[in-house]
C-alpha positions in Angstrom: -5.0 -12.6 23.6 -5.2 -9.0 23.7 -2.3 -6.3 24.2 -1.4 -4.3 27.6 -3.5 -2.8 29.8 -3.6 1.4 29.0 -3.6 2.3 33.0 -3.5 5.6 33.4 0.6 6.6 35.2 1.3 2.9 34.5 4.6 2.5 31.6 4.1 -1.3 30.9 7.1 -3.5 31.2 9.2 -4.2 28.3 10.2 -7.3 26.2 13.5 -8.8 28.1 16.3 -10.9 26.0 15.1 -13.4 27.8 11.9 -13.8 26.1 13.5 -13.5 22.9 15.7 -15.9 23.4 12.6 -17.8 24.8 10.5 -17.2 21.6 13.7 -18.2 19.7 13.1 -21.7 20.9 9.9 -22.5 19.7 10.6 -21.0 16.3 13.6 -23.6 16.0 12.8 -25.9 12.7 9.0 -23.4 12.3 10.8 -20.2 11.1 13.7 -19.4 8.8 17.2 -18.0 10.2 17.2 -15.9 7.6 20.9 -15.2 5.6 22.6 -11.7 6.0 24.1 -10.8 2.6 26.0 -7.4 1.5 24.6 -5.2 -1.1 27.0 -4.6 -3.5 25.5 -1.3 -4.5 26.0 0.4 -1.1 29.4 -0.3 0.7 29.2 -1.5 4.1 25.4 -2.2 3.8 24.0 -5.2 4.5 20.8 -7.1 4.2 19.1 -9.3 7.0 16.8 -11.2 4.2 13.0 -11.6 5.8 12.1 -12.2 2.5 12.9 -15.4 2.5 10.3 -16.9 5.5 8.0 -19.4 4.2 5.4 -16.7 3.9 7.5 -14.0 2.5 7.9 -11.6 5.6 9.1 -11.7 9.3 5.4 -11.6 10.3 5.6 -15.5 10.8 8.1 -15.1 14.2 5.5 -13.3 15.6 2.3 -14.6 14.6 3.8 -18.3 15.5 5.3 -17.6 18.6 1.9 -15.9 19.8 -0.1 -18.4 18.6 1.9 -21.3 20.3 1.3 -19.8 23.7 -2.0 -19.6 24.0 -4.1 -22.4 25.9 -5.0 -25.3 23.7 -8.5 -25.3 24.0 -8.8 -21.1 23.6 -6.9 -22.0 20.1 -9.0 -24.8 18.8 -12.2 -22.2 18.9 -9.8 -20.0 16.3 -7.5 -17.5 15.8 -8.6 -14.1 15.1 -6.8 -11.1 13.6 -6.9 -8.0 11.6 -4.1 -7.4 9.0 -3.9 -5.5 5.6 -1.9 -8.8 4.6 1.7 -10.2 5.7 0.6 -10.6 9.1 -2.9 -12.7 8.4 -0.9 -14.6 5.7 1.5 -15.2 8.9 -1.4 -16.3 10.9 -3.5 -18.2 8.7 0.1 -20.5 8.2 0.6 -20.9 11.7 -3.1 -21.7 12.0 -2.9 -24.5 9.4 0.4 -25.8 10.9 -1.3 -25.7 14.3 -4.7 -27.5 12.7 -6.8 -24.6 14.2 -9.1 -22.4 11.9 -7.8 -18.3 11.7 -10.3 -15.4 10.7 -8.8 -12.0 9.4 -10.6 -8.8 9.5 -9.0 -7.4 6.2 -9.1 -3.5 5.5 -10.9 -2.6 2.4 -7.7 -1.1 0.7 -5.0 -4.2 1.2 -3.1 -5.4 -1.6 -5.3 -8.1 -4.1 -2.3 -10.1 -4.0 -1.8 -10.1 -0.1 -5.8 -10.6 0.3 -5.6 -14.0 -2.7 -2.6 -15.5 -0.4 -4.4 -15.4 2.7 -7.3 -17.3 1.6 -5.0 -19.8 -0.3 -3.7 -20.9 3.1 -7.2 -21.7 3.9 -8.3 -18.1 6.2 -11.6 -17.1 6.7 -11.9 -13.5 5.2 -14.0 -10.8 6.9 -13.7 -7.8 4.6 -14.5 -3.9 6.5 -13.4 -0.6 5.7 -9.9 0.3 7.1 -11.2 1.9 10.6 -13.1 -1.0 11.8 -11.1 -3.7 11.5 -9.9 -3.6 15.1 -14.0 -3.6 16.2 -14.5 -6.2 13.6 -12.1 -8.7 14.9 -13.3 -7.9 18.4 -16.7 -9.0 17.2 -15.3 -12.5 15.7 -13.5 -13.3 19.0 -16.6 -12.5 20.9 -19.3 -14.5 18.4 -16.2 -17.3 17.7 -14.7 -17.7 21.7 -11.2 -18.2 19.3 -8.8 -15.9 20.6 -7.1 -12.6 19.0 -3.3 -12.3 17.8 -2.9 -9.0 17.3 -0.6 -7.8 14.3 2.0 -6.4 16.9 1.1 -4.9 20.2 1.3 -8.1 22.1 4.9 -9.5 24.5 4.2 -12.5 22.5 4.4 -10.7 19.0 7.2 -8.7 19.7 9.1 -11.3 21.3 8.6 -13.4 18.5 9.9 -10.4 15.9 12.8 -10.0 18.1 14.3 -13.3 17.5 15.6 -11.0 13.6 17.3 -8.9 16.8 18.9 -11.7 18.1 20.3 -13.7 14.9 21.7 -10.0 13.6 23.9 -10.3 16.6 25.0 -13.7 16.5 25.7 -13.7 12.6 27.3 -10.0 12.4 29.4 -9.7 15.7 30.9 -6.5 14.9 27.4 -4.6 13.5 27.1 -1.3 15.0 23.9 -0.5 13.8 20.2 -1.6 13.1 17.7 -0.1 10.1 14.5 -1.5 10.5 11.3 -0.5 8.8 8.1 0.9 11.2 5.0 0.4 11.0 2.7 -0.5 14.2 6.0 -1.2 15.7 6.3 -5.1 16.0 9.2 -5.7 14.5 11.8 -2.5 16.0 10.6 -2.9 19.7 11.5 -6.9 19.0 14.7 -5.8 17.8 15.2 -3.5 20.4 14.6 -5.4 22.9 16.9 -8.5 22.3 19.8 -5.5 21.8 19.2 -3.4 24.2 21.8 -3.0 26.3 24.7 -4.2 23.7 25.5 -0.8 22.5 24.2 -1.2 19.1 22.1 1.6 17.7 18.6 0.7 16.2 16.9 3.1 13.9 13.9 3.2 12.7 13.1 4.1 8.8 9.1 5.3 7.9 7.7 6.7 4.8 7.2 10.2 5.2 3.4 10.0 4.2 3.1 7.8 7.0 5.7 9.6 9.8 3.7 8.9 13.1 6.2 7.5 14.7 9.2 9.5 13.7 6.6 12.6 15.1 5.7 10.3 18.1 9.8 9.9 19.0 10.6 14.0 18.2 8.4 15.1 20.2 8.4 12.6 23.4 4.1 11.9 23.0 2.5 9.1 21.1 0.4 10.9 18.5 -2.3 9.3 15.5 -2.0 10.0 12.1 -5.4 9.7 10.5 -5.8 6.4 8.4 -6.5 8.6 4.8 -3.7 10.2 5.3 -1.2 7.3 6.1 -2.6 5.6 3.3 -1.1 7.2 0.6 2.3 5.4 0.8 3.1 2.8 -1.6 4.5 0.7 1.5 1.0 -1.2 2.6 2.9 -3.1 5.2 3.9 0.2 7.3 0.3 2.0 6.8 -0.7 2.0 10.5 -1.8 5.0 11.9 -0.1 5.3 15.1 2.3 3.1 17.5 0.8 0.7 19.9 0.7 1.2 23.6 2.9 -1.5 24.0 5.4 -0.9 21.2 5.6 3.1 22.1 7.4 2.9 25.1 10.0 0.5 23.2 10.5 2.9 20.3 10.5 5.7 22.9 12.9 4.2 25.7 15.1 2.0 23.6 15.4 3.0 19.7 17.8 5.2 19.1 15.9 7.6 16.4 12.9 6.9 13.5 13.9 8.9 10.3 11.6 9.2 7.1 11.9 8.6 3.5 10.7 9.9 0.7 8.4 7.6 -2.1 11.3 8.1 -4.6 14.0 7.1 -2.3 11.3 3.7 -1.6 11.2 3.2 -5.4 15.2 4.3 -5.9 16.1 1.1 -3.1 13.7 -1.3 -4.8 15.1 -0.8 -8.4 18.3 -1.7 -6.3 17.1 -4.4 -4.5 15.2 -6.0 -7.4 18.4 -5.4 -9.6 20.4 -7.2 -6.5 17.8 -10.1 -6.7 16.3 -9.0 -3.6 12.3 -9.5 -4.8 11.0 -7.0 -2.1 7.9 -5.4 -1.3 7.4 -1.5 -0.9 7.7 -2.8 2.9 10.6 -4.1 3.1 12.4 -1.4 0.5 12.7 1.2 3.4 15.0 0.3 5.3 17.2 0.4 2.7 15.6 3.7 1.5 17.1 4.7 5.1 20.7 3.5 3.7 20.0 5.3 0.2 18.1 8.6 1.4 20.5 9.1 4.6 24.1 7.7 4.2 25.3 8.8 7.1 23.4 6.1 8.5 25.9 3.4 6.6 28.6 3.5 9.7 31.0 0.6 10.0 29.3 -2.3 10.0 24.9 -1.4 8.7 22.6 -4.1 8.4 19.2 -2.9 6.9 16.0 -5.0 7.6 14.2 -7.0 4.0 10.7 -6.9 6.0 9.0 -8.5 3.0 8.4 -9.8 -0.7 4.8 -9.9 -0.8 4.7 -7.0 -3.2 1.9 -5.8 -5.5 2.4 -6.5 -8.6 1.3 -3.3 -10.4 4.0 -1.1 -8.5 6.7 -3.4 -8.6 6.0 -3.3 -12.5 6.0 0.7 -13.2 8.6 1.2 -10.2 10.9 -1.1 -12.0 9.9 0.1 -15.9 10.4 3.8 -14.5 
C-alpha cells in the first residue's frame, strides 16, 4: 500500500463523504464513537474525546480501515509502517485483531512510553534515526512482501480519520466549526473531507516549532521543515516535517486556515485538560491550545479535537507540577 502517485501537473483526487461513510462501516463494533463533552473552563468549547479509542488516539480509524482493505494474502506476509508511536501502536492492534504480524520503523527520538506500548501489542521493532524511517520501512516491505500502511498519506488512512469528521456532525448538528491538531495531515484532510461542502469551517492548530503546514497554507506551496528543527516541540505526535502529497491538497483546497500555538499555550490547555479529567497527550492538547491561545476561534458552537492520551510521562509531570 503506498500513497498517491507525485505526477508532475497532476492534483490527485480527494477523499469523498462517500468513502468516509464507507470507512465508517467497517469500523462499526472495531473503533470507539467517541463522546463530545463541554469544557467547563472555556464557554462554548467542546471536546470530541479520541482519547478514549482502545489504543489511546484516533490513529486506530485509520490504521484499521487501511489495513482491512488490503488483499488477504498481501496482509498475511505483514504489515509494515513507520511511526514515532500512536500510529504503530494503531497498527500493531489492528494487526493482532487481524492475526497478521506488523513491523514499525521507529524514529530514534519517539516517546519510551509510546515505543514499550507498541511492542506490548506484540510489533516487531526496527529502531533508525528519525530521517530514515521512511527508507527503512521501504526495506522491510521489500525483504518481508507484507505490505506498508503509511501513518497518513494514503485514501485509505484518511478516509478512516474522517469517520471523527463525520460523527462531529451527526452528534453536534448545530457546530460551526472544527479545531483539529496537524501533523502529517491524516486526521484534518479526513475531517475535511466528510464536511466539506456543509459549511462548517475546519481549522487546523500546529505548534509553532513545528509550523509547516500553517507556512505551506500562507503561502499557497507545500514546503519542508527540517526534522531537528520540528523536533523541538513537546507535541511528538505532530513532529512531521512537512504535509504529504496527498493530504496537501486537502489542507490547501478544503481547510479553512492552520494557526500556531505557542509551547505555553500547549502546557496552559493540558493543565486544563488534565484538571477537566481529560488525560491527554502534548498531541492532543493543541487543539485546545487553538481554543486557549486564539479565542476568537470559540464561535457559537467549537468542538476541539482530543487526538491522544499516550503522553510521556516526564512532561505531563513538570507540565502539571509547573
Amino acid at each position: 500500500m503506498t500513497g498517491p502517485p507525485e505526477t508532475a501537473g497532476v492534483r490527485p483526487a480527494l477523499v469523498t463523504r462517500a468513502e468516509v461513510d464507507a470507512a465508517a462501516a467497517v469500523l462499526d463494533g472495531v473503533a470507539v464513537r467517541t463522546a463530545v463533552e463541554p469544557l467547563d473552563a472555556v464557554p462554548g468549547l467542546l471536546l470530541k474525546r479520541e482519547d478514549t479509542q482502545p489504543v489511546g488516539a484516533f490513529k486506530l480509524r485509520g490504521a484499521f480501515h487501511a489495513a482491512s482493505r488490503l488483499d488477504p494474502e498481501v496482509r498475511a506476509a505483514g504489515l509494515v509502517t513507520h511511526s514515532s508511536g500512536n500510529h504503530g501502536r494503531a497498527l500493531a492492534w489492528a494487526a493482532a485483531r487481524l492475526g497478521v504480524p506488523a513491523t514499525v520503523v521507529v524514529p530514534d527520538d519517539a516517546v519510551v512510553a509510546k515505543v514499550e506500548a507498541m511492542a506490548a501489542l506484540g510489533a516487531r521493532l526496527v529502531r533508525v534515526p528519525a530521517d530514515d524511517r521512511e527508507r527503512a520501512a521501504d526495506a522491510v516491505v521489500a525483504e518481508s512482501g507484507g505490505a506498508l500502511v503509511p501513518p497518513y498519506d494514503h485514501p485509505h488512512v484518511i478516509a478512516g480519520q474522517g469517520t471523527v469528521g463525520a460523527e462531529i456532525a451527526a452528534q453536534v448538528p448545530d457546530v460551526d466549526r472544527v479545531l483539529v491538531p496537524v501533523g502529517g495531515g491524516g486526521l484534518i484532510s479526513g475531517i475535511a473531507a466528510a464536511l466539506a461542502g456543509t459549511g462548517i469551517a475546519v481549522v487546523g492548530v500546529e505548534p509553532e516549532l513545528a509550523a509547516d503546514a500553517a507556512e505551506s497554507k500562507r503561502t499557497g506551496a507545500l514546503v519542508r521543515w527540517d526534522r531537528a528543527r520540528v523536533s523541538r516541540t513537546a507535541a511528538d505526535g505532530l513532529r512531521a516535517a512537512r504535509l504529504g502529497a496527498l493530504t496537501w491538497p486537502h489542507v490547501e483546497r478544503l481547510v479553512d486556515d492552520v494557526v500556531t500555538v505557542t509551547e505555553a499555550s500547549i502546557e496552559q490547555a493540558a493543565r486544563v485538560l488534565h484538571g477537566a479529567g481529560v488525560p491527554a497527550e502534548a498531541s492532543g492538547c493543541v487543539a485546545t491550545a487553538g481554543a486557549l491561545e486564539h479565542p476568537a476561534l470559540v464561535r457559537g458552537r467549537t468542538v476541539a479535537v482530543v487526538s491522544g492520551r499516550n503522553a510521556d510521562p516526564g512532561w505531563v509531570a513538570r507540565v502539571l507540577a509547573g
